[in-house]
N, C-alpha and C positions, 0 to 999 in steps of 0.2 A: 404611948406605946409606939416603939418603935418601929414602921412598915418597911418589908424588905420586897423587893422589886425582883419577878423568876423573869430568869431568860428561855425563850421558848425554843429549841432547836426543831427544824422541819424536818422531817425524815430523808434520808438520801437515797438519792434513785439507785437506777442500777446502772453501774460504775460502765465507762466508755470502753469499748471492746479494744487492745492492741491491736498494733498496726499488725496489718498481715493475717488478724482473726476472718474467719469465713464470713461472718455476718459485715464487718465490714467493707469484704473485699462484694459482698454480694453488693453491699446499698453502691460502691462507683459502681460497680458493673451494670445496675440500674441507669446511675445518671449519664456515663457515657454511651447507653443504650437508647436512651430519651435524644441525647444531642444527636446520635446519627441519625435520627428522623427529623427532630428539628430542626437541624443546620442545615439540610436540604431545602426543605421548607420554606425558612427564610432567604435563602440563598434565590432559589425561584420565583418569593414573593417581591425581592429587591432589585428584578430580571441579570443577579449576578450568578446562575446557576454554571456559567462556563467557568466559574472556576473549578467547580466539582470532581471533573476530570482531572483536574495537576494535585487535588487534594488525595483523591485515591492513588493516583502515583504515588504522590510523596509518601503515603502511607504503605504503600506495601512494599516499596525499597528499603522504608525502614523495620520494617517486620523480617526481611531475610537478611540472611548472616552469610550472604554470601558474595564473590566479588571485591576486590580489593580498593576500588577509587568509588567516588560518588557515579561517577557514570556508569560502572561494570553494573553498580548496583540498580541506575534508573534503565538501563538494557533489561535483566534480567528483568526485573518485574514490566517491563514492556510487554513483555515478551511473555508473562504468565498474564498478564494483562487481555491483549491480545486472545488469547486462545481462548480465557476464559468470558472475554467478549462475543465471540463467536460461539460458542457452546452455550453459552446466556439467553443470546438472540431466541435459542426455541421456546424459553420458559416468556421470555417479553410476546413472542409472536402467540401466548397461549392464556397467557392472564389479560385480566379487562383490561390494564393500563398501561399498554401497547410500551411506547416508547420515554413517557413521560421520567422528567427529573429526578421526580421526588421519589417516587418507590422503586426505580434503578439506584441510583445513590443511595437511599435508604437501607434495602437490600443488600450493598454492595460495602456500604461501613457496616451492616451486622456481619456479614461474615469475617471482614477483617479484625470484629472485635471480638466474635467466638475465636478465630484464631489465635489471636494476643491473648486472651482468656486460657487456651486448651496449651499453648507452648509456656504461658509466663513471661513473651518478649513484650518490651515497651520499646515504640517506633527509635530508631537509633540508623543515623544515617555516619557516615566514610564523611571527613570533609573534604572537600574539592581539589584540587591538585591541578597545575598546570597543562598534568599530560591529557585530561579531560578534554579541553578547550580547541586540542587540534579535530579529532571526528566533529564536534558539534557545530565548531566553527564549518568545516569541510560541508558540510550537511545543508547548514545555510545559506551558503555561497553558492552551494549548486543548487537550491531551492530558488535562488532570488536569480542564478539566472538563467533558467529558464522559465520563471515567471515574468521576468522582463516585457516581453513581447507583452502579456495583456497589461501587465503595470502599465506602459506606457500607450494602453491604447486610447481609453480616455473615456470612449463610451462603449454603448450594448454592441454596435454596429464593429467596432471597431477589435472589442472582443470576441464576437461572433467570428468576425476573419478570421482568427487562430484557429478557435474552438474547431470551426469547420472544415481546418485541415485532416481530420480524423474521424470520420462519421462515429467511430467507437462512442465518441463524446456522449451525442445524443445518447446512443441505447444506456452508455453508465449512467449517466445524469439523469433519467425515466425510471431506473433499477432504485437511486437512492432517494429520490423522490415518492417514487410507490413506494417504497418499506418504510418513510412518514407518513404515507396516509394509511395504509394498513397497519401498522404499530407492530411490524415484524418483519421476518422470513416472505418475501413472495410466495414461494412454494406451498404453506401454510394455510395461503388462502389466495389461489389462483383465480376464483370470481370475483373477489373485490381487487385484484392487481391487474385486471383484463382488462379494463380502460386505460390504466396508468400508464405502465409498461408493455414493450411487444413482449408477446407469446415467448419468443426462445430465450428473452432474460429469467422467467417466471425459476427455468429449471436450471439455470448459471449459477455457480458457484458466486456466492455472494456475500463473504466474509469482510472486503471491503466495504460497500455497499452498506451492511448493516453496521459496521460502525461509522461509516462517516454520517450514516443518518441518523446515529444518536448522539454522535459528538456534535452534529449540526442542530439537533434538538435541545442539547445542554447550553450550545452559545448562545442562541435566541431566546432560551427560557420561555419556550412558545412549542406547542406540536401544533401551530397553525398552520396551512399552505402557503408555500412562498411564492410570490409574484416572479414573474418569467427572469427578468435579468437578476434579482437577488436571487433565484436558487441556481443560477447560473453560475455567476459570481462565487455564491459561496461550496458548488462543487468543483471547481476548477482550483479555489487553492484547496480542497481536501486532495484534490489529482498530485498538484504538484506538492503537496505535504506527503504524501506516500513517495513521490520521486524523491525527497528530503530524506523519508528516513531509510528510502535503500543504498543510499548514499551510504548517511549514518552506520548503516547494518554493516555493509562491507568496509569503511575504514574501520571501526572495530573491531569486527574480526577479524582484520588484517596488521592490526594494533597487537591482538590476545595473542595470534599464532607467534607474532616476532617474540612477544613476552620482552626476557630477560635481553636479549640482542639488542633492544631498543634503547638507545639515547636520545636525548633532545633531539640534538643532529637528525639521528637518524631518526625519529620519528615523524619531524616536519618534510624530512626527504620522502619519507613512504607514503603520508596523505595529501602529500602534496601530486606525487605520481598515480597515485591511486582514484582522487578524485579529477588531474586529468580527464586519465582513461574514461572514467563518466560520461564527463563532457562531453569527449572526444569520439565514442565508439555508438555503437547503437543501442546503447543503453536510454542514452540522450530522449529516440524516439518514444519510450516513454510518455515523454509531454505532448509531445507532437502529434502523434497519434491519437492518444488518449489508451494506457492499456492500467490504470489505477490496481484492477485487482492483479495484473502480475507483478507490479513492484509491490507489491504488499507480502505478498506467496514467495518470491524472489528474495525479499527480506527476510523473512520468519527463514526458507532456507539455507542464506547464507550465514544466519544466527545457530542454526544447527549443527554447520561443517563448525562454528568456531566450538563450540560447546561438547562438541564429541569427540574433537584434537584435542582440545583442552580442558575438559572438564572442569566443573564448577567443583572448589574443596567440600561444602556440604553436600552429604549424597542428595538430601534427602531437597533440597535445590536442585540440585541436577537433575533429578528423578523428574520433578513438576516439572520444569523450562522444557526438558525436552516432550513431555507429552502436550506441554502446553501448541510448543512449534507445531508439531503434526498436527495437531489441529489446525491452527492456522493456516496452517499451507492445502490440508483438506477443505478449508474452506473459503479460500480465497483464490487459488489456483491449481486444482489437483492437477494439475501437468505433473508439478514435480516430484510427485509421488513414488515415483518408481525409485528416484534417487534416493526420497526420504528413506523410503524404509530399509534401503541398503545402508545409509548411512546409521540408524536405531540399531540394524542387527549386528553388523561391525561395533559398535557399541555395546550394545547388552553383551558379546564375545567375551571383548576384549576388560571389560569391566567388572565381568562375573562375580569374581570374588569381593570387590567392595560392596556389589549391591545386594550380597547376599544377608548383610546388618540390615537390610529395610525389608525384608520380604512383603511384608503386609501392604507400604505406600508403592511399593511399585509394581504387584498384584493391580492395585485400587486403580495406580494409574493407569497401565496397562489396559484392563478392561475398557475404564471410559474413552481413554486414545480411539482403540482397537471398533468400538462401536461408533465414534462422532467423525473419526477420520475420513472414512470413506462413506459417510451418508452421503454430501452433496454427487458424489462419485457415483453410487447404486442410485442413488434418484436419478439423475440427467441420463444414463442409459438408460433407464427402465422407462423415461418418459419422454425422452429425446433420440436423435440420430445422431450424436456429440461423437461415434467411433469414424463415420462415415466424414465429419468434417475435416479428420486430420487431415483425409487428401485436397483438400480444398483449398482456398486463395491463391495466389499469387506466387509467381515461382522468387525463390530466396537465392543469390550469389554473394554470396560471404567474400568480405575480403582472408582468404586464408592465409597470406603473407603475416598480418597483422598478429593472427593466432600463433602461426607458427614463432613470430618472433617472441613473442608473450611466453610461447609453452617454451621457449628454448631456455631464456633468462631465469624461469622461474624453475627449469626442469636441472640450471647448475647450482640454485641454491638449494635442492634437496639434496645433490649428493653431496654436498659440502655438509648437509647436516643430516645423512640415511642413520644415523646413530641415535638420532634424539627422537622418541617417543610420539614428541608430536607432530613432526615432521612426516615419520612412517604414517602417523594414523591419517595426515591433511593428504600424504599419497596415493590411498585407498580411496579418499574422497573424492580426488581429484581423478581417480580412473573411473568413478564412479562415474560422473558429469560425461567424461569424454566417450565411455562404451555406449551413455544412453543418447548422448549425439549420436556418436557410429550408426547405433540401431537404427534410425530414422533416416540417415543417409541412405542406408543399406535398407530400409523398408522401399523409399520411392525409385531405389537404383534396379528394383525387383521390379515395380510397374511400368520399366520404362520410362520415365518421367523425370521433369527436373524437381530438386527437393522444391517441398511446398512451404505455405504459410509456418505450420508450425513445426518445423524444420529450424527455422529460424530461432525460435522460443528456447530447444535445447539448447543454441547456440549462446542465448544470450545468460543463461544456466551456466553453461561451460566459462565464458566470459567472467561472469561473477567471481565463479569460483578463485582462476586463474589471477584474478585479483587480490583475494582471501590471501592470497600462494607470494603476494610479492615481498612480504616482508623477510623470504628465507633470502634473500639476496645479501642482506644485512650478515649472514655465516662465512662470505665472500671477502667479507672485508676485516681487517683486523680489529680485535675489541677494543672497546671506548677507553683511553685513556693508554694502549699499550703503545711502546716506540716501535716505527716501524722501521725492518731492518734495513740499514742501509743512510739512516737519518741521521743527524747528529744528534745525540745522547746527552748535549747539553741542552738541548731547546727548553725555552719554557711549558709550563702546564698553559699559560696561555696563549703562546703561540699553536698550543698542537689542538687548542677548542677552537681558536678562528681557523684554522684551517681544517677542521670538521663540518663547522657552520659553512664556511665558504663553500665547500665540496656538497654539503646539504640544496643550498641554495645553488649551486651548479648545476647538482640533479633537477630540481625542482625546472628549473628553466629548461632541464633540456625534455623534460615530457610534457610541458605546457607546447613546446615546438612541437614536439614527435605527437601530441594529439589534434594537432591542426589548432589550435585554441586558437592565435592571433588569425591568421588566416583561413583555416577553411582547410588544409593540404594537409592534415596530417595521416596516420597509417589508417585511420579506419575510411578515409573518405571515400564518396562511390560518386557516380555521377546521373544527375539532379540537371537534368534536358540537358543544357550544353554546358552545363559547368559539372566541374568531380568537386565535391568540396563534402563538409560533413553533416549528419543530419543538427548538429546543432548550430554551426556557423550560415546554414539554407534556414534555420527557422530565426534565428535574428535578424538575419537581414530582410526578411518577411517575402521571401520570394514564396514561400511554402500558402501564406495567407490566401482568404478567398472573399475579399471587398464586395461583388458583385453578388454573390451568393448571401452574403450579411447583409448588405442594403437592402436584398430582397427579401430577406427572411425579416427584420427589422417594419419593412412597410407592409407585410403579412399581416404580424403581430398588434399593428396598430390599427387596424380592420376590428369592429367591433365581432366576439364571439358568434359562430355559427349556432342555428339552434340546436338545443340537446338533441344526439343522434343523427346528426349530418356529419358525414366526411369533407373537412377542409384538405383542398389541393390546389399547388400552385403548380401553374402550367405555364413552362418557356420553350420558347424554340431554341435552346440552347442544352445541348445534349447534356445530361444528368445533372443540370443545374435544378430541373424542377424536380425530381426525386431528392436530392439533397434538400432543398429549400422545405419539400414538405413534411420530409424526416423532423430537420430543430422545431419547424415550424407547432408541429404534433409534438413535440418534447414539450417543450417550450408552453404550450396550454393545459398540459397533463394529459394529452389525449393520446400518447403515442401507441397504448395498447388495443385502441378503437379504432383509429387508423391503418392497424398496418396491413391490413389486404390492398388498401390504396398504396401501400409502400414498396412491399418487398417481392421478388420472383418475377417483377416485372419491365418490360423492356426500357432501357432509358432515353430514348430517344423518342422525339416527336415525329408525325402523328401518332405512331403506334400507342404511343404511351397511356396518353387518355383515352383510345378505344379501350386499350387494356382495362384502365382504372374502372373502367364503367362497366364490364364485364366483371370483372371482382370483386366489387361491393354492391350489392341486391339495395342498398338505401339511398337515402339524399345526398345529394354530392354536390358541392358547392366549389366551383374550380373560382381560385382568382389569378387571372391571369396576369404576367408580366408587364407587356406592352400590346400593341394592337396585331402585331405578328400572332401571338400567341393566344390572344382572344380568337383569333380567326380557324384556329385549329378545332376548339370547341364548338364554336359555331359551325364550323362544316360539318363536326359529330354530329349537331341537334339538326340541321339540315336535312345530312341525309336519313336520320333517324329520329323520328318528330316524334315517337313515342314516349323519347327520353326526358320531354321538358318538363313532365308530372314531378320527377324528382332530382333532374342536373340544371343547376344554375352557374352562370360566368358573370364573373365581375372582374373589372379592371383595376388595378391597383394603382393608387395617385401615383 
């Protein structure tokens, strides 16, 4: 009998869903919802979590559709970036896990992936283009030089002498240090920021501040405390990274306003004059000083004037950048608030009918703007004297020659282009800057008085703008490629681009003069004790620096800690060296917030001084004094008041 052999078939599953089916689109939405937690994860287990930051860049340039080169596109998402860092910062200052890697990046790829989910975009970047490389480059150049000075200092000591040309330094560097150990907002939790930081940062506008404390928490892959000279170190180039990218801000937008006028030529002639002026004007003081959250505020607004002359072609882009900027600038400098919202309502005006397709996202934005914008604003009056210190500092003398030559050049390339669109709108902007200077002239012209400290700040506002403004020059001259009359009609195409370049490179050279660059002499210079020269040309040649004041704060530092609850103060016979010294000196240990009754409102000169100090601090007080001059001053204190030795001690410093 013949046996025959059955084939057994297995039954068949259920057939694989097409592409594009909901259940498949759910299982990626699953897995790249797993990777934005794990990628973080590993990223901070491998201590590579600083790349995290350029990965959310990259990624949400490539999610907007809007902007025409790769850089319009990494601006704009800066710049929603930005805002939505600061508006972040309350929800980080409110959950247990303060400032940490993993569930900010965590958090910040699920939103970017419900968004790619709710629109249907997959990241999609612009490739790169030549005309990119003039702002970035521009940006960097002026970043490395005026980081130069501590580049080449070599050590703590050595950095310290810059740093300490700006007391500003100490209180930012206290600011972004407390919101790493608090894991927020100071203001959030003013008890636990009361030793860090002094009192008047708790209620400062602090948008810089909390991002560079978490971009300094993504590059270390650590929320640990940093040791005196690394977190020194590493906020000095956040300082000079914020001067990089207002650089950045205004050759761009002075790139976006030229637009169409722009050639090669002329584009290397405009950043190259434009970053100049930087250099060259008192923008410069920036580093010098130390003013971190005004180039930040200053940037987010010069990104506004480009963005509302020229709007971005998707509304609904437009819509976010700009609510995003007001934020920012609410929270990192409300100075310029006033301008901001003139420049929004001239906007919403003049825009009406386009934004009338989004009602809903510009509703949505509108509100959250309208509430996040002016907290830090309603907070510091409500809980500071912030109205009382406009009149305060130091009296401001502008070179107004400089402006005026600025406002002249820039004021004939608008009538050469009062026709075009964006021209008229950059003109309203630019009255904008100049009336909210006026006003401040014309506030202190009323008290009698010379204009004050922030007096100047409008100025440096005006400045920016006036910058923004220089590419209409380019309307002045005949378009790329046409024969000029009068020329010979046979010339080559290549003859008539070297002699564009050439006249490029002419300009370029003649504002690298005209901003004092090689020397020192150009239009913004002032005079700096017995020289005029510029603030940037006085801070390279290091006359600005403070040696003596660093070596002292240096051999402070190297004193073993006082015990918890004593005030460290250094005491010199040398008029406000020891106020200064004991400012970094209290940065510098994290104590600045515990310190400052020993710090501030008090006279700088010796003896007064340490009588002062010991009057306004009720605890241990532990003076180290200079040299034996200055030991002596203490000791005359406990002398004549022997009561004091229970809790003031002096020591000398090697």
């Amino acid at each position: 009998m013949q046996s025959q052999s059955a084939t057994v078939v297995a039954p068949a599953g259920p057939p694989e869903p097409p592409p594009g089916h909901p259940a498949r689109r759910a299982r990626r939405l699953v897995g790249w919802l797993a990777a934005a937690w794990v990628g973080p994860l590993l990223a901070y287990a491998a201590g590579l979590a600083g790349l995290l930051p350029l990965v959310l860049l990259g990624l949400t340039a490539g999610l907007l559709r809007g902007g025409r080169t790769l850089l319009d596109r990494l601006v704009l998402a800066g710049a929603l970036l930005a805002g939505a860092t600061c508006a972040a910062g309350l929800l980080f200052s409110a959950w247990p896990w303060g400032l940490h890697p993993v569930p900010v990046a965590g958090t910040a790829l699920t939103v970017l992936l419900g968004i790619a989910a709710a629109t249907g975009r997959r990241p999609r970047l612009p490739r790169p283009v030549a005309a990119d490389a003039l702002p970035v480059g521009a940006a960097l150049l002026a970043a490395v030089a005026m980081a130069w000075p501590y580049l080449r200092a070599g050590d703590l000591a050595g950095r310290l002498a810059y740093a300490m040309t700006g007391e500003d330094n100490s209180r930012h560097l206290a600011t972004v240090e407390g919101i790493r150990a608090v894991g927020g907002y100071l203001f959030t939790d003013p008890q636990a920021a009361a030793r860090i930081a002094p009192e008047p940062m708790v209620w400062y506008p602090q948008g810089f501040h909390l991002t560079a404390a978490l971009l300094d928490t993504f590059l270390r892959s650590s929320t640990a405390p940093a040791g005196p000279a690394d977190a020194l170190d590493h906020y000095l180039g956040w300082s000079v990274g914020a001067w990089g990218l207002l650089v950045l801000a205004v050759t761009w937008a002075a790139h976006r306003l030229a637009g169409p006028q722009l050639d090669p030529p002329r584009a290397l002639a405009l950043t190259g004059a434009v970053t100049a002026a930087c250099l060259g004007s008192e923008l410069a003081r920036f580093v010098v000083y130390g003013y971190p959250g005004e180039s930040l505020g200053l940037a987010a607004t010069v990104l506004l004037v480009a963005v509302t002359c020229r709007p971005v072609a998707r509304t609904g882009t437009q819509v976010a950048v700009v609510g995003a900027l007001c934020v920012t600038v609410g929270f990192a400098y409300l100075m310029f608030l006033p301008v901001v919202a003139a420049l929004v309502a001239a906007w919403l005006v003049r825009d009406r009918r386009r934004l009338r397709h989004r009602p809903r996202l510009l509703v949505a934005v509108a509100l959250v703007a309208a509430v996040l914008t002016p907290l830090p604003a309603v907070a510091g009056l409500l809980r500071t004297d912030q109205v009382d210190n406009v009149a305060t500092g130091g009296g401001v003398f502008p070179r107004y020659d400089a402006f005026l030559a600025l406002a002249g050049l820039v004021g004939a390339g608008l009538v050469a282009g009062r026709r075009l669109p964006v021209w008229r709108r950059y003109a309203g902007a630019l009255a904008a800057a100049g009336v909210f200077a006026a006003g401040f002239l014309l506030y202190f012209r009323a008290l009698s008085t010379d204009p004050r400290y922030y007096y100047g700040k409008t100025l440096h506002l005006l400045l920016a703008v006036l910058l923004v403004g220089a590419g209409a020059l380019a309307l002045l001259l005949p378009p790329p490629g046409r024969t000029v009359p009068g020329s010979r009609a046979g010339g080559g195409a290549g003859r008539r681009a070297g002699a564009r370049w050439a006249v490029a490179v002419a300009v370029l050279l003649a504002c690298v003069g005209a901003a004092g660059l090689p020397r020192g002499t150009g239009l913004f210079a002032q005079p700096f004790g017995n020289r005029v020269t510029t603030w940037a040309a006085a801070w390279w040649s290091g006359s600005l620096a403070r040696p003596g004041p660093a070596a002292l704060t240096v051999r402070a530092l190297a004193r073993p800690p006082a015990a918890p609850g004593t005030v460290t103060v250094v005491v010199s016979d040398r008029r406000r060296e020891g106020y200064l010294v004991t400012l970094f000196v209290s940065t510098l240990q994290g104590t600045a917030g515990a310190s400052g009754a020993a710090v501030y409102r008090l006279p700088l000169a010796e003896p007064a001084r340490s009588a002062a100090v010991v009057a306004a601090v009720p605890g241990p007080i532990r003076f180290l004094a200079a040299d034996a001059a200055a030991a002596r001053i203490v000791e005359d204190l406990l002398a004549a008041r022997p009561e004091l030795r229970a809790r003031v001690s002096v020591e000398r410093l090697p």
